[in-house]
N, C-alpha and C positions, 0 to 999 in steps of 0.2 A: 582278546584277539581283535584285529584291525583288520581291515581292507585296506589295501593303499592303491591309489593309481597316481600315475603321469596321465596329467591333463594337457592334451598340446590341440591347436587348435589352428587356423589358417596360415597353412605350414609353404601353401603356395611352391613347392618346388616346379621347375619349368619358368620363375618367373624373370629370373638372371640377367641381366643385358646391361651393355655398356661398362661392360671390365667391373659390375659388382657381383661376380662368382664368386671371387676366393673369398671375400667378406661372410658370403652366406655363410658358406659353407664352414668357414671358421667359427660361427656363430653356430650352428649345429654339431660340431666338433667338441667345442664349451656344454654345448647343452649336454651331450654323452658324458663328458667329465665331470658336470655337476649332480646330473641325475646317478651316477654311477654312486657318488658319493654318500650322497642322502639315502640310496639303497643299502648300504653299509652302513650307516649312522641309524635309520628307521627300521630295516626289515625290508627285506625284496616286496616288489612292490604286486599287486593281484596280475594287474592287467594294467595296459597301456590304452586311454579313451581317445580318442580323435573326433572333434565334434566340427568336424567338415572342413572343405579345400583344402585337399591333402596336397593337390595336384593346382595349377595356376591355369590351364586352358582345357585340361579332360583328357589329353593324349596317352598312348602307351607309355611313354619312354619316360614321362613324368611321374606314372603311377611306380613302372618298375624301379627307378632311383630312389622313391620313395619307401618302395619296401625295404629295397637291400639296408637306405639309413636305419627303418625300423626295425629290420635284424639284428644289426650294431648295437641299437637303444635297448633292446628286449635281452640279448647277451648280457649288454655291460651291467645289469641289472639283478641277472639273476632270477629270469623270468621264459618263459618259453618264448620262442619265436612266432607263437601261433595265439600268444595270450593278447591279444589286439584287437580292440574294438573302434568300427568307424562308420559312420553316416555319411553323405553327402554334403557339400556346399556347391552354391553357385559355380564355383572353378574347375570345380569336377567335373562340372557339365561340359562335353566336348559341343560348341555350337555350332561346329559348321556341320554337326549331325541334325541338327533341324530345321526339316522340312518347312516348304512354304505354307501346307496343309497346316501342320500344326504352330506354327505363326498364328492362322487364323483361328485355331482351338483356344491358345491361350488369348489372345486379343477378346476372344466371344466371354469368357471365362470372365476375365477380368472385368469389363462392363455389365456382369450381374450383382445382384445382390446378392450377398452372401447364399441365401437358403436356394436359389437359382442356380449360383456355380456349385453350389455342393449335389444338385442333384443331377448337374449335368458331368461334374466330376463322375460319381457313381456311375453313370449311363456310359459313358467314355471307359469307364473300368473295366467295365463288365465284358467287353468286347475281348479281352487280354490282352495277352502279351505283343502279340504279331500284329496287333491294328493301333498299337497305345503309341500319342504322338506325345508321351513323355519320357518312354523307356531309351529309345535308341541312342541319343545324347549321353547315356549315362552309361554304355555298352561296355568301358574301359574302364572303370571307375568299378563296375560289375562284377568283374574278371579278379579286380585286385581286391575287393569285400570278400568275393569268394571264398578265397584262403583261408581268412579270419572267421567264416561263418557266419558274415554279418550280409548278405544277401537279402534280397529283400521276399517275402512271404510270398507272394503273387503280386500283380498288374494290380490286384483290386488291394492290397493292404501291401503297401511298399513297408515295411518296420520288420523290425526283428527283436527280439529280449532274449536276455539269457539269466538265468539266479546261480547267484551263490550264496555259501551258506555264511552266517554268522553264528555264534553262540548264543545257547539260549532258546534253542528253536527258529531262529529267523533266519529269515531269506531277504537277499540285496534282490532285485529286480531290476537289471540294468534293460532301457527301451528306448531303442533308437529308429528315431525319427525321419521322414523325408521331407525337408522341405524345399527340395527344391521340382517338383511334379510341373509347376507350371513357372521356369526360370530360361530366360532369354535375356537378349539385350533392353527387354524395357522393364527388365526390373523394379520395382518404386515400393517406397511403404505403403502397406494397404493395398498391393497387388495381386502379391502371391497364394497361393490356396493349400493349406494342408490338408481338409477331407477328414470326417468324422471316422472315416476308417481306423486309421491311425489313432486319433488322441480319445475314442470315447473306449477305456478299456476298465475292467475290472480291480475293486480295491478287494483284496484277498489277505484274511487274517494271517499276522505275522508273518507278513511281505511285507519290506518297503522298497518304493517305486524310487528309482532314481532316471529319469530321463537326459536322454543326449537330443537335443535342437538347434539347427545349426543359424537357422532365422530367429532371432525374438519376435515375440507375439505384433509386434506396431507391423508386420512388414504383409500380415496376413488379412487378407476376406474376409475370414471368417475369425480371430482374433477372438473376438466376444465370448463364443463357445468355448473356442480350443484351450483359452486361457480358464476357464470356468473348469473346465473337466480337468487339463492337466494340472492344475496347480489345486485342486480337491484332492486329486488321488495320486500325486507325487508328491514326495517330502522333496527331493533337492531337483531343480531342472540346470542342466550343463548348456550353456548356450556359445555360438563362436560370431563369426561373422563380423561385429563391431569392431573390432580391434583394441576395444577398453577394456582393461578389467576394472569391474564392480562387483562387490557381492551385496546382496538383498535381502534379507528376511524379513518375513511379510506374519503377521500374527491377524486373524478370521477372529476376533472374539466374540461372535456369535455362535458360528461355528464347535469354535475350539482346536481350531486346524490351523498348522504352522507351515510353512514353506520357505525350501531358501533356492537363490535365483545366483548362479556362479555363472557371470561373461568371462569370459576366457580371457582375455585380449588375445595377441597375435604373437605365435611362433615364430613366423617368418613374416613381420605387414610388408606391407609394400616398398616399394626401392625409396619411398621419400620420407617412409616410416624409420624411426631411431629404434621405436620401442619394443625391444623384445622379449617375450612373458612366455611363460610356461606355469602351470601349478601343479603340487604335489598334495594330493586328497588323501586323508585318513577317516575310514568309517567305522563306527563301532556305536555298539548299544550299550544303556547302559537305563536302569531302571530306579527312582526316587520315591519314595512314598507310596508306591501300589502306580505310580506313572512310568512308562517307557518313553525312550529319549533315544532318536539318532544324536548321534556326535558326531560332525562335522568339521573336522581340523584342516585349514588351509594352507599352504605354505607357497606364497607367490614367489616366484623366482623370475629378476630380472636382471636383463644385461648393462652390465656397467662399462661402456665405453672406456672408461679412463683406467682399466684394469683387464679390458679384452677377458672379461669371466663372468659366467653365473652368479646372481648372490641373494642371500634373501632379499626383497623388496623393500625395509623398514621404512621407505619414504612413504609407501600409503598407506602402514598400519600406525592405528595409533600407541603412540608409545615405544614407537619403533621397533616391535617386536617381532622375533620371527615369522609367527603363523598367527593365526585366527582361530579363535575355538567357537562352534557356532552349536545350542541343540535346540533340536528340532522336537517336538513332542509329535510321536505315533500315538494315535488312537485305535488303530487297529491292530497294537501288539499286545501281546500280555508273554514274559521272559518266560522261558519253564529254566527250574534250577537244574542241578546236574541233579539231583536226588531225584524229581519230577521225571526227567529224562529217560533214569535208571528203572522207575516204577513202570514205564511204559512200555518199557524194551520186554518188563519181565510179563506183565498181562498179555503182553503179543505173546509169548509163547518165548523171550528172546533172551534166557539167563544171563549173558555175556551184559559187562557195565560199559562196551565198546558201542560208540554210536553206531548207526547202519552206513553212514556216512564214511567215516574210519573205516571198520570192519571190508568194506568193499574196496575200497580205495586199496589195502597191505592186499589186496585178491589180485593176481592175473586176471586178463579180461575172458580169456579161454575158464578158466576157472568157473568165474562169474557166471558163464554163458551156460558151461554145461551144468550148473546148477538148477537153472530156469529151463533147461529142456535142451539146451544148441540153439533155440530161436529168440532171441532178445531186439531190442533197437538201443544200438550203441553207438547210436548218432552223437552224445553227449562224452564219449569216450575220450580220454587220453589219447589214444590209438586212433580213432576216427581223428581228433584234430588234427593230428600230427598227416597222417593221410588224406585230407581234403586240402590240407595248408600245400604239402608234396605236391600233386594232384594239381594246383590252379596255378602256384608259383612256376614251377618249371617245367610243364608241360605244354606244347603248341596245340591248336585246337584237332588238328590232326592226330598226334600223339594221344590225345584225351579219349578221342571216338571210339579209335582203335582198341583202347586197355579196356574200355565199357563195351565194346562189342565182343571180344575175346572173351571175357568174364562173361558173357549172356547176362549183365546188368542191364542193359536198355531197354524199356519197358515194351510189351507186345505194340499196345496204341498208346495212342500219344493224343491228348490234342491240344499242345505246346508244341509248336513246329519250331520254334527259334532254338537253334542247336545248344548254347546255355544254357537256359531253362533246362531242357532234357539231359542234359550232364547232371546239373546239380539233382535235380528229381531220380534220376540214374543212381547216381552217389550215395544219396540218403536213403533210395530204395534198398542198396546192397546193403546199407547196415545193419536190417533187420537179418541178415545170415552171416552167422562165422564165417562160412566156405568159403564164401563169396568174397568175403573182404579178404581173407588169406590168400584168395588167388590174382583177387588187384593188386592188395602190397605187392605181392612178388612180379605182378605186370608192372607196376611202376616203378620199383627201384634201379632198373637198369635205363631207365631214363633221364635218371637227374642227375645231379653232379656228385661225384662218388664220395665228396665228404659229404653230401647230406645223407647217405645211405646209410640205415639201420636196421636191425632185426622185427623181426616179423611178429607184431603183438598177436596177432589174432591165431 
């Protein structure tokens, strides 16, 4: 078994001008009909990764074009509409959302030394949501992560992760990044600040870390750390922003520790840019001599002008070859067999040779629920996706209040005053009750558009 994702990356919609619309947009047409195909030929793909500038200036009307294309993408696929993962880039940032105050925030920021801006980063965190002269620029950009459940944690830890499973016992750790906290018009390598928040996280047996970054490490303050810490406790980092693709594998022989380094290049680069990339990632474990190995198979896909189509890249593999096969050595896995697996299930008490994974999965979530008492958090749910995606995508924030107020989701106190935040804390709050989400589903399906309307998981 494999993971696959569509790798797309500074997709820049909004950036159109000067009668190169229908260009784009044919080039994103191509891309639905090439990705469609390798879905077909490989196996639908897990999830769709966006490692930032989904969007070209931060606005509404960019984010939402943006989604409807990734509904098309995620259909022609084979894949849910809500299976989408994305981080921020620079363009996502709306700037005529910041303040002069915070001008001055980042300008101070930027003229420290690294251990300086980090602790005045934290100090500036800590104040939250409604005082953070990082967050409001990102306000649009917010609204459309939402959907996807890629939001960010708090003011103080902008990131988000999600796991899946692999065979074996292991788990993908997918961890996506902010780096855009302190991004404005003076930009520069060795400006930007990511914050120990984010990249100093735990290496956790048979997990591996796959990070999404949408700055490479040259562009950061604090660079030194952030690259120490992520690239110890990541096997693969996703990077976009350059517009090049490279891939990098980096072997620590003191260590013993392997990383690989995937630049994206550009889904959409800029109007003066030709080149346009997407990748198609295969992940899978696979174990040698008593060693575990991510496998890492790339499939760069680039636009061939003189055939108006998607096609493998074989100009920058050597050998001309489709993809890339790249492994990574885990140090922190050890495979359990299926026999291993089955011993396990039976010492817990679990005769059945169905993993707990499966087993729950063939379950209704009602099912599930009343199992563990009626009170569970099925924040991670099928059902929860599918209703957070509902929920952000075509509801106006008015509409939103209202379904959270009706339901008596909205928490007594609060002290996140920014209406967002409180939705999303709202949302996640209600998932720890059936009732509750059975009675949102049904507040929200009369508000969206009647073919997205479905039956009532909960």
């Amino acid at each position: 078994m494999a993971h696959r994702f569509i790798h797309l990356s500074d997709i820049h919609f909004g950036q159109e001008k000067h009668g190169t619309l229908p260009k784009h947009e044919a080039v994103r047409k191509a891309l639905l009909k090439d990705a469609k195909q390798l879905a077909e030929t490989r196996g639908a793909p897990s999830r769709v990764l966006v490692t930032g500038d989904v969007a070209f200036s931060g606005k509404p009307e960019q984010f939402e074009t943006a989604a409807q294309w990734l509904d098309e993408l995620t259909r022609s696929c084979g894949c849910k509409e809500v299976d989408v993962s994305t981080i921020p880039g620079n363009h996502d940032c709306d700037r005529n959302a910041i303040s002069a105050q915070a001008k001055i925030v980042y300008a101070t920021l930027r003229a420290s030394s690294p251990e300086v801006a980090q602790a005045q980063l934290h100090d500036i965190s800590k104040d939250g949501e409604s005082a953070s002269p990082f967050l409001p620029k990102l306000h649009a950009y917010r609204k459309f992560a939402n959907a996807y459940g890629c939001d960010f944690a708090s003011a103080e830890k902008p990131f988000w992760t999600r796991l899946l499973d692999l065979p074996g016992g292991i788990k993908v750790r997918l961890v996506g990044l902010t780096s855009v906290q302190v991004s404005n018009d003076d930009d520069a390598l060795g400006k930007m600040l990511l914050g120990n928040e984010q990249y100093i996280f735990e290496e956790e047996d048979n997990v591996v870390s796959v990070v999404l970054l949408h700055h490479p490490f040259d562009w950061f303050i604090d660079k030194v750390e952030a690259s120490q810490y992520i690239c110890n406790r990541a096997r693969v980092i996703l990077v976009g922003h350059e517009h090049s693709l490279n891939i990098h594998k980096t072997t620590d022989h003191m260590s013993g520790r392997e990383w690989l380094v995937i630049y994206a290049g550009a889904t959409n680069p800029a109007e003066q840019e030709l080149k346009f990339i997407y990748n198609w990632l295969e992940f899978s474990c696979e174990e040698k001599d008593g060693v575990a190995y991510l496998v890492t198979e790339i499939f760069p896909r680039a636009w061939v002008p003189e055939r108006v189509c998607f096609e493998a890249d074989r100009n920058r593999i050597v050998g001309g070859a489709e993809s890339i096969r790249v492994e990574i050595v885990c140090t922190n896995v050890r495979m359990i067999t299926a026999n291993q697996q089955v011993g396990k299930q039976i010492a817990s008490g679990r005769t059945s040779a169905v993993s707990p994974i499966a087993e729950s999965a063939g379950q209704p979530e009602k099912a599930q629920l009343a199992r563990k008492g009626g009170r569970a958090m099925v924040k991670d749910s099928a059902g929860f996706d599918r209703l957070r995606y509902l929920f952000w995508r075509h509801l106006d924030w008015r509409q939103r209040l209202k379904v959270l107020v009706d339901v008596n989701a909205l928490p007594e106190t609060a002290d996140q005053p920014l209406p967002q935040i409180l939705e999303r804390v709202a949302l996640e709050t209600a998932a720890k009750d059936v009732a509750t989400l059975h009675r949102l589903w049904e507040a929200v399906m009369p508000l969206i558009p009647a073919e997205k309307r479905d039956t009532n998981p909960f």
